[in-house]
FIZAZA-235795 format. One record per residue (C-alpha): chain; residue number from 1; z, y, x. Coordinates in nm, 4 decimals. Each point is the difference from the previous one (the first is absolute). Last residue first. Layout:
// residues N
[r 'A', NUM, [Z, Y, X]] ...
***
This chain:
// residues 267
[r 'A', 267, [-3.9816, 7.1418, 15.4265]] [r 'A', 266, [0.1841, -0.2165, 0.2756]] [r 'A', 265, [0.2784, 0.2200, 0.2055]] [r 'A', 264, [-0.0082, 0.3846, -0.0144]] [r 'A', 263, [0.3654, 0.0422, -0.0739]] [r 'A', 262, [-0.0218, 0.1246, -0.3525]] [r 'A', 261, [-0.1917, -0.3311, -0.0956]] [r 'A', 260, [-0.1888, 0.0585, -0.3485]] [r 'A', 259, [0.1092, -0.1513, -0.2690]] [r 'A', 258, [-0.1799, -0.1773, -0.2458]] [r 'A', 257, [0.1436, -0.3711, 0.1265]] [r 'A', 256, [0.3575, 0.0634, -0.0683]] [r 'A', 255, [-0.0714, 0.1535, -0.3388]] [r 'A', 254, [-0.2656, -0.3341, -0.0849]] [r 'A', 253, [0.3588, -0.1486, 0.0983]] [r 'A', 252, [0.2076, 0.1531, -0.2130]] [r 'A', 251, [-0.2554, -0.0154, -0.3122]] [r 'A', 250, [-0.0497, -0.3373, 0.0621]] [r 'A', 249, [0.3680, -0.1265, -0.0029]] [r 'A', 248, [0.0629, 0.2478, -0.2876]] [r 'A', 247, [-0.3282, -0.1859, -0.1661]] [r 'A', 246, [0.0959, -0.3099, 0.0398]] [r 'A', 245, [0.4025, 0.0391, -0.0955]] [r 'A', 244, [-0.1131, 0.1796, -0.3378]] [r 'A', 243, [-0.2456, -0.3279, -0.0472]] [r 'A', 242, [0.2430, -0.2663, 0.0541]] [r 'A', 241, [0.3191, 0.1875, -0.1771]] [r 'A', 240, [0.2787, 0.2435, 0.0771]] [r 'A', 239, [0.2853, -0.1516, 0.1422]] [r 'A', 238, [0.1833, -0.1977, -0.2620]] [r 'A', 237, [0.4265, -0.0059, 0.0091]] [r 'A', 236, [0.1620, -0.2495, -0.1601]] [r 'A', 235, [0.3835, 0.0901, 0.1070]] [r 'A', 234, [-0.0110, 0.3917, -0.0394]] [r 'A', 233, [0.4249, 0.0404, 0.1842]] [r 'A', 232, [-0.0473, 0.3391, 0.1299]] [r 'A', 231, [-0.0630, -0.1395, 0.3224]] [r 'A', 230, [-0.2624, -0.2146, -0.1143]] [r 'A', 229, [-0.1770, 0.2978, -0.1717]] [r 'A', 228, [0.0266, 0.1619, 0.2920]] [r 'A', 227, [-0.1661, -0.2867, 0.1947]] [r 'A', 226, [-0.3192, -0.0295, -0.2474]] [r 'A', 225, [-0.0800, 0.3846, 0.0934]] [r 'A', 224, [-0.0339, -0.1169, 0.3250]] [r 'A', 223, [-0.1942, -0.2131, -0.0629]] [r 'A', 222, [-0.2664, 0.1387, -0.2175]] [r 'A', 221, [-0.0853, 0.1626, -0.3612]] [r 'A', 220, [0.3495, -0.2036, -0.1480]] [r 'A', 219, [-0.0118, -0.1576, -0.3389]] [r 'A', 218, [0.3441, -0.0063, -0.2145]] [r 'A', 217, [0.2500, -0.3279, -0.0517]] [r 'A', 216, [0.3551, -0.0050, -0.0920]] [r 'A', 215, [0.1689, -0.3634, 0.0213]] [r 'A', 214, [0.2102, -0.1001, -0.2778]] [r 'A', 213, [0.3836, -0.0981, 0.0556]] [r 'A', 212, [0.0459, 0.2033, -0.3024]] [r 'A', 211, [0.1924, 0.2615, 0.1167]] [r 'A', 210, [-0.2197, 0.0264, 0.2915]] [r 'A', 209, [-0.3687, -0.0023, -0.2556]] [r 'A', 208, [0.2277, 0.3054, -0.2058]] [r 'A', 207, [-0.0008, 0.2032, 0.3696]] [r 'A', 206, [-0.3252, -0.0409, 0.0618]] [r 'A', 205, [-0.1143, 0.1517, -0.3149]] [r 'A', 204, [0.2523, 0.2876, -0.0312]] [r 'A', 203, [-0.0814, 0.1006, 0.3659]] [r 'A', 202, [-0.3760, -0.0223, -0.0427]] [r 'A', 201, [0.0514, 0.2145, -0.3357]] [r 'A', 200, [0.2137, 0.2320, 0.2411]] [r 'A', 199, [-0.2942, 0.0606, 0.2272]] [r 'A', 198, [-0.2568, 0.0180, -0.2490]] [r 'A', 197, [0.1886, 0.3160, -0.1493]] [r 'A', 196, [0.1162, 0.1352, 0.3073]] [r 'A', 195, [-0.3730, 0.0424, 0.0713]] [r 'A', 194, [-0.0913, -0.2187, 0.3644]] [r 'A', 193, [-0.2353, -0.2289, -0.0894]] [r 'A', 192, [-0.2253, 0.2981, -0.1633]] [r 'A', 191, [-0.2852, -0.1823, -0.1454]] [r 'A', 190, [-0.0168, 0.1026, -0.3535]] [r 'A', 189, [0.3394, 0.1987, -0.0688]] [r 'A', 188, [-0.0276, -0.0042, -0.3894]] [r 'A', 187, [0.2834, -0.3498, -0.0267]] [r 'A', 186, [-0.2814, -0.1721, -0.1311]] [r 'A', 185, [-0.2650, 0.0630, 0.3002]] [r 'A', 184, [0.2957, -0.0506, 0.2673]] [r 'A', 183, [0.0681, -0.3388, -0.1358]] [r 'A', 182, [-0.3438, -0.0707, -0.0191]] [r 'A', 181, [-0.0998, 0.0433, 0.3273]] [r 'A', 180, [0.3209, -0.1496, 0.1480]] [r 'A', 179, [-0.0130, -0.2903, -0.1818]] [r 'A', 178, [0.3389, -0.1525, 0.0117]] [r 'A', 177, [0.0604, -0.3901, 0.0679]] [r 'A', 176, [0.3425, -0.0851, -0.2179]] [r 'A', 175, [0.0401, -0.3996, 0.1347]] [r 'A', 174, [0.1336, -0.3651, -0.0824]] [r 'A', 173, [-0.0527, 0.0804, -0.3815]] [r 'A', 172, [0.0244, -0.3408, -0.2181]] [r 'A', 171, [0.3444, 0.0524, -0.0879]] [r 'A', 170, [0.0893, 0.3487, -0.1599]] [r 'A', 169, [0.2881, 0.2437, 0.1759]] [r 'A', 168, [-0.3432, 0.2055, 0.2399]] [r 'A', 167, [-0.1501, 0.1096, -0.3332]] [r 'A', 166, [0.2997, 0.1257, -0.2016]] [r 'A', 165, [0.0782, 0.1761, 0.3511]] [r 'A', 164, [-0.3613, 0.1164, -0.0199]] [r 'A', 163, [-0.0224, 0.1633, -0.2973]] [r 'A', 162, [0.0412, 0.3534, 0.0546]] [r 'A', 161, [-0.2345, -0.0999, 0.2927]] [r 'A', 160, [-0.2596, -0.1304, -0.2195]] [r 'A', 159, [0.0379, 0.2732, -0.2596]] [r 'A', 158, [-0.0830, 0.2240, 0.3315]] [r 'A', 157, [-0.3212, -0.2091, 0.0843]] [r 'A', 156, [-0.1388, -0.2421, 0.2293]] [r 'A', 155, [0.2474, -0.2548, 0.0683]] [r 'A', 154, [-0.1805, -0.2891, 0.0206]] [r 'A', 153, [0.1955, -0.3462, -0.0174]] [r 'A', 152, [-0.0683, -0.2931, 0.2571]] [r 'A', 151, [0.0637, -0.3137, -0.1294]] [r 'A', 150, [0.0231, -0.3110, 0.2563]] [r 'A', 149, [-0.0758, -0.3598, -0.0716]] [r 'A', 148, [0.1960, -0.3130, 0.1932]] [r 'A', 147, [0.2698, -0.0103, -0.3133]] [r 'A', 146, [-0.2320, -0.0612, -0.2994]] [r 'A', 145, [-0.2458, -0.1837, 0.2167]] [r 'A', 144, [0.2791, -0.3090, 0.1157]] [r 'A', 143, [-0.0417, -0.2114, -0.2902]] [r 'A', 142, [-0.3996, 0.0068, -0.0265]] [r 'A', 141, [-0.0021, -0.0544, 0.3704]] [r 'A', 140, [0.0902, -0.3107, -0.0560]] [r 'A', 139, [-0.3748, -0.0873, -0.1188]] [r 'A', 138, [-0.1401, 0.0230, 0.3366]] [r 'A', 137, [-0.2615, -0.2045, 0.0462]] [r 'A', 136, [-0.1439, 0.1389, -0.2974]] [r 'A', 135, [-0.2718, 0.2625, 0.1404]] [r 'A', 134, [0.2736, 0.1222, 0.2684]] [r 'A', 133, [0.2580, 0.1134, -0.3190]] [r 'A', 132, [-0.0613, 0.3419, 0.0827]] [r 'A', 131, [-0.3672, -0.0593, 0.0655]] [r 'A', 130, [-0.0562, -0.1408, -0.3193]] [r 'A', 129, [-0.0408, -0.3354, -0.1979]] [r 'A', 128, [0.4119, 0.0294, -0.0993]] [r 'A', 127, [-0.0132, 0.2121, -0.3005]] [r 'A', 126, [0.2554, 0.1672, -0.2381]] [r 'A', 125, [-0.0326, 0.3480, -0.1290]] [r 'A', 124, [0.2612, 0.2566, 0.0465]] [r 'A', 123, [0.2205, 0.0726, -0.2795]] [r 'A', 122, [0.3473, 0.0283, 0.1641]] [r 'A', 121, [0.3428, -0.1830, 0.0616]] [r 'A', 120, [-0.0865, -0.2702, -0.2305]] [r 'A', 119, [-0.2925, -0.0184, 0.1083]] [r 'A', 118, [-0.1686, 0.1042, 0.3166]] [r 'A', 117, [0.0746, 0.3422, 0.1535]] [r 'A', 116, [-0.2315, 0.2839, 0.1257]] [r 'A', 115, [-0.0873, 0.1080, -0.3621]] [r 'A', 114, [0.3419, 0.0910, -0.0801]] [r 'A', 113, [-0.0041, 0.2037, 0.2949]] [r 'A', 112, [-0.1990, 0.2137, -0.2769]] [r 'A', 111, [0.2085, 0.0480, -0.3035]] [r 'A', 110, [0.3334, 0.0910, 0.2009]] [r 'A', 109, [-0.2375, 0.2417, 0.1891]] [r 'A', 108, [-0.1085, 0.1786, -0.3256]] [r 'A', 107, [0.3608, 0.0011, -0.1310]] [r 'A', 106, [0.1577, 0.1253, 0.2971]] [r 'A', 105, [-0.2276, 0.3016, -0.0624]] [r 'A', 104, [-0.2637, 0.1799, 0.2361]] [r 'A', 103, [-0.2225, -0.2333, 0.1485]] [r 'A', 102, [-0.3087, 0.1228, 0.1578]] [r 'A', 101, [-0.1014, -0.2682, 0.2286]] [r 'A', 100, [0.0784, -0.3639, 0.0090]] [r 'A', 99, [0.0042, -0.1736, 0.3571]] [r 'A', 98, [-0.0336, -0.3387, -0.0459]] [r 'A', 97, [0.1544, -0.2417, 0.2680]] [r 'A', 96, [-0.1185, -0.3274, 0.2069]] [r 'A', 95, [-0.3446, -0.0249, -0.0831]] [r 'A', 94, [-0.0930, -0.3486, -0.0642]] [r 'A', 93, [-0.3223, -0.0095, -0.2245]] [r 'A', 92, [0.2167, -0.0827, -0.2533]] [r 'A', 91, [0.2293, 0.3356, 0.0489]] [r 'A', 90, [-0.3430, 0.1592, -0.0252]] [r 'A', 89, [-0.0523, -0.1891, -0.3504]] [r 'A', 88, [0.3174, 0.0386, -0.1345]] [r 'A', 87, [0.0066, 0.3931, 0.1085]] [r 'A', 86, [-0.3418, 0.0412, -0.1865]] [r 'A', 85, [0.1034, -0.1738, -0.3550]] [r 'A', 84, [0.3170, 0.1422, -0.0402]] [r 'A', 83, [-0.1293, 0.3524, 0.0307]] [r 'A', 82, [0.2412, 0.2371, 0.1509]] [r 'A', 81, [-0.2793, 0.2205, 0.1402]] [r 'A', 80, [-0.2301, 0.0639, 0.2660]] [r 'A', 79, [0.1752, -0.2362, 0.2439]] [r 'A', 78, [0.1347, 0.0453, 0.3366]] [r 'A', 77, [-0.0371, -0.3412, 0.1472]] [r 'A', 76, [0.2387, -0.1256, 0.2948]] [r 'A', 75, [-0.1503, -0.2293, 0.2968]] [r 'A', 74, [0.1808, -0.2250, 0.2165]] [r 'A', 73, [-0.0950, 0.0365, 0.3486]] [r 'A', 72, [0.0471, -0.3934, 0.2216]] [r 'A', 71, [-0.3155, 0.1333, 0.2009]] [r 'A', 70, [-0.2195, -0.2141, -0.2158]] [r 'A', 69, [0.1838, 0.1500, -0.3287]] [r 'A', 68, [-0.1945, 0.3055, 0.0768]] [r 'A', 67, [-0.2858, -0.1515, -0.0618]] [r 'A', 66, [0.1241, -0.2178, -0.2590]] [r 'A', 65, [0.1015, 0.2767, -0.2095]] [r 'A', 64, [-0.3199, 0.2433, 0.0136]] [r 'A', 63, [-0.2573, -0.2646, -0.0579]] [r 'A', 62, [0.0999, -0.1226, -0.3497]] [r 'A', 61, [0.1710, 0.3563, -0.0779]] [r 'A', 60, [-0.3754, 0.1254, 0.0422]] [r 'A', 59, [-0.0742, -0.1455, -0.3389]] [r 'A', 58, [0.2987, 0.2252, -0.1836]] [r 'A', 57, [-0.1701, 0.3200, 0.1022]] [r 'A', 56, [-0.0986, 0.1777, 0.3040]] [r 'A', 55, [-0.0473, 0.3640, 0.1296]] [r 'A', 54, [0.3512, 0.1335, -0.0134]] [r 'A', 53, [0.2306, 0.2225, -0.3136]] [r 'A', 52, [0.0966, -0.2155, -0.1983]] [r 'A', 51, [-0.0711, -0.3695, 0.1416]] [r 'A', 50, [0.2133, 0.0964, 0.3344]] [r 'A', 49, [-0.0037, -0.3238, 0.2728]] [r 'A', 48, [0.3506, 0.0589, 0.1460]] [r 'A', 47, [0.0615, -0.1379, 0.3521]] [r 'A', 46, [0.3154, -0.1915, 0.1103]] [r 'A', 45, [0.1860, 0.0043, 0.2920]] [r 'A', 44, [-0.2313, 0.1882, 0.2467]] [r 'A', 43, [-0.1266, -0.1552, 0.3445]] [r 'A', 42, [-0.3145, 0.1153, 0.0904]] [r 'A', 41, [-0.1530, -0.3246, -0.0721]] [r 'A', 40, [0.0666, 0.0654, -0.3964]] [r 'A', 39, [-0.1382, 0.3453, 0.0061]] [r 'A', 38, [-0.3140, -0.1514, 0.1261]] [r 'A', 37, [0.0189, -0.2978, -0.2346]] [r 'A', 36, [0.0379, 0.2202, -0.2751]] [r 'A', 35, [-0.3021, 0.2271, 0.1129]] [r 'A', 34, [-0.2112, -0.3390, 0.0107]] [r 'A', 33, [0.1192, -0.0647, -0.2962]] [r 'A', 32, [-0.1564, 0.3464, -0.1473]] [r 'A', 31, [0.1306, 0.1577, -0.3425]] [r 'A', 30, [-0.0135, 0.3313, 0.1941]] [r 'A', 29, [0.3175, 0.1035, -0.1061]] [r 'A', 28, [0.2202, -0.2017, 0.1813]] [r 'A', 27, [0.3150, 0.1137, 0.0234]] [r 'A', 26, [0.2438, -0.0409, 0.3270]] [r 'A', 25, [0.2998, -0.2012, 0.0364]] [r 'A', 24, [0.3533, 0.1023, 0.1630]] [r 'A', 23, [0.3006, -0.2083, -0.0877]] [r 'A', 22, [0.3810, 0.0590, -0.0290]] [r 'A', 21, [0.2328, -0.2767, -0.0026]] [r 'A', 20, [0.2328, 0.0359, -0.2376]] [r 'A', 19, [0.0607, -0.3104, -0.1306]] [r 'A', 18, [-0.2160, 0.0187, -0.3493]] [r 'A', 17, [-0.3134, 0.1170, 0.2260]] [r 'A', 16, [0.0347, -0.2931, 0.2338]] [r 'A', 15, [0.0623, -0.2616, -0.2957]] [r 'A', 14, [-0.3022, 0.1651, -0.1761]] [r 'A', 13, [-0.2127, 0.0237, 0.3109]] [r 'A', 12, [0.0617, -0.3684, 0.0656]] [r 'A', 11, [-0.0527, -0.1453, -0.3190]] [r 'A', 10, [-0.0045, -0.3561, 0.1019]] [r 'A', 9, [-0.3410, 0.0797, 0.2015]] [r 'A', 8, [-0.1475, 0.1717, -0.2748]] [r 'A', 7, [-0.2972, -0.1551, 0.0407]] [r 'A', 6, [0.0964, -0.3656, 0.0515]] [r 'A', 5, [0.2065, -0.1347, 0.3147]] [r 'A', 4, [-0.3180, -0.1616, 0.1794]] [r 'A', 3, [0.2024, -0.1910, 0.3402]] [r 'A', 2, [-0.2995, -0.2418, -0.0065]] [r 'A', 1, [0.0143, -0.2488, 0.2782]] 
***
């Protein structure tokens, strides 16, 4: 018999996220389901299909959640923008969280996790003949979205972290995700993880999420980078994306493979 739970699978990641548990996911820039799936097999939480800044649009959100929903991987959208219109329709295509970018005032976010909530509690369009709602056969699901969907909030700037206790207090944000990249950029120390500067914006970030009972998110080049972060208490942690993770993989072993044996074995 069918044991089909829906998309969002109750809102798993959301209830996870919301307890504490941390998670580890991956991005996938490349737009590609089969990627997704990939990443999915490999045993992540969640994966992150990234409209702003990746190789796909809206119409690979069609492949890229149920592929990765095969494996029981819910998928979370980063967005281009608050627009009502784009999160509704990902979110109806069954994604399981929106990731917003560049958000700098409680106002702004207040405005958009609007959009991630049915009436009364939001303005998000109502539908039940998509994937969300399993095409109609699933009409309850209607009553349950507003609690099963995560929001992930970018912090990307320094007005965003002189905001972000504001930001972590308001209802509809489940987690402060930092961009490292642009972080650094803003705050005139482009790149350099480890300027006082960056550091203490990290600290004042994570440590308005924990008074908040919001998790603290920031991306992670590799694994054991991801475990620091854990230890320091980084709860949605991604590591790097599809195509970084590809072409470090390659790179190391095409390294492997170039070099010449020292000890006069097999040349």
């Amino acid at each position: 018999m069918s044991s089909v739970t829906g998309p969002l699978n109750y809102g798993a990641l959301a209830a996870a996220v919301r307890s504490g548990t941390p998670t580890l996911g991956t991005f996938i820039g490349s737009a590609s389901p089969i990627a997704a799936e990939v990443c999915a097999a490999a045993g992540v939480d969640w994966v992150l299909l990234d409209l702003e800044h990746g190789a796909g649009g809206e119409e690979q959100v069609r492949d890229v959640v149920p592929a990765a929903g095969s494996y029981g991987v819910p998928t979370v959208v980063r967005v281009e923008s608050g627009a009502r219109i784009r999160m509704g329709r990902v979110l109806d295509s069954g994604a399981a969280g929106i990731m917003l970018p560049r958000m700098n005032t409680a106002d702004e976010v207040s405005e958009a996790v609007r959009h991630l909530r049915y009436p009364p509690a939001g303005d998000r369009g109502v539908a039940t003949y998509n994937r969300a709602c399993r095409f109609g056969l699933d009409p309850g699901a209607l009553d349950r979205a507003n609690s099963e969907v995560l929001g992930v909030i970018q912090i990307e700037s320094a007005a965003a972290v002189g905001n972000a206790e504001a930001i972590a207090a308001l209802d509809g944000v489940d987690v402060l995700f930092v961009g490292p990249r642009d972080l650094s950029h803003d705050l005139g120390v482009p790149g350099d993880v480890t300027a006082p500067a960056y550091l203490e914006a990290l600290e004042t970030v994570r440590a308005a999420a924990a008074r908040h009972g919001k998790a603290c998110g920031l991306l992670a080049g590799d694994g054991a980078a991801a475990r620091r972060l854990r230890g320091q208490g980084w709860r949605f942690v991604g590591i790097g994306s599809d195509s970084t993770l590809l072409a470090a993989a390659l790179g190391t072993a095409l390294a492997a493979a170039r070099t010449d044996d020292i000890q006069g074995g097999d040349r």
